[in-house]
Phi, psi and omega in degrees: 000147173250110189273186204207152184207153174272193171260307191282152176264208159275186139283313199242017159268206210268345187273040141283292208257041152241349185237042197252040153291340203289345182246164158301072176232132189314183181271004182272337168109007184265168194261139180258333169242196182203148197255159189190178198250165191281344200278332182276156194239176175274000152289350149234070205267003162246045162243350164262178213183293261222103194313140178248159170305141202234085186267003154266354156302285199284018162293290219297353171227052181019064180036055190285313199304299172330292157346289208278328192277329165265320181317315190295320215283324194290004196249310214244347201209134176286319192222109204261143172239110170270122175273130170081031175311336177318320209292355183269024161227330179250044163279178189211146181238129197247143178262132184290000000 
C-alpha cells in the first residue's frame, strides 16, 4: 500500500497540542509564526494556517518526532510519500 503524509500539520491536531515543543508556540499554545510557501503572499494571509516547526528543538533530539511520526506511517504502508517534501527545505515562516 501506498501512504501519503503531509510535511506540514494542523493547528488543532492532535500532533500539535501532544507535541508541542516540537512547533513554535507561545506558552498559551497559540503559534507564534505560521508556516507557508514563498508563492503566498500577505496579500493571502488567509491561506496561512499551519504551525511551523521549532527545527532547533528537533535538532536538538535528533529529529525523534519525526523518526517516530514515519516509523508509525511505515507500520500501516509498504511505501510513504511525504507531500509537499519541497517544504522541508523551502518552507518560509510569517509572524503572526
Amino acid at each position: 500500500m501506498f501512504g501519503d503524509i503531509p510535511i506540514f500539520v494542523s493547528y488543532d491536531g492532535s500532533d500539535v497540542w501532544a507535541n508541542r515543543e516540537v512547533f513554535k508556540l507561545d506558552e498559551s499554545g497559540e503559534m507564534l509564526v505560521v508556516a507557508a510557501c514563498r508563492q503566498i503572499t500577505f496579500h493571502n494571509r488567509s491561506a496561512l494556517g499551519n504551525p511551523h516547526y521549532d527545527w532547533s528543538y528537533l535538532k536538538q533530539t535528533w529529529f525523534q518526532w519525526w523518526i517516530e511520526r514515519m516509523q508509525t506511517q511505515l507500520e500501516q504502508f509498504d511505501i510513504l510519500r511525504i507531500d509537499h517534501f519541497r517544504g522541508l527545505e523551502a518552507a518560509w515562516e510569517y509572524c503572526r
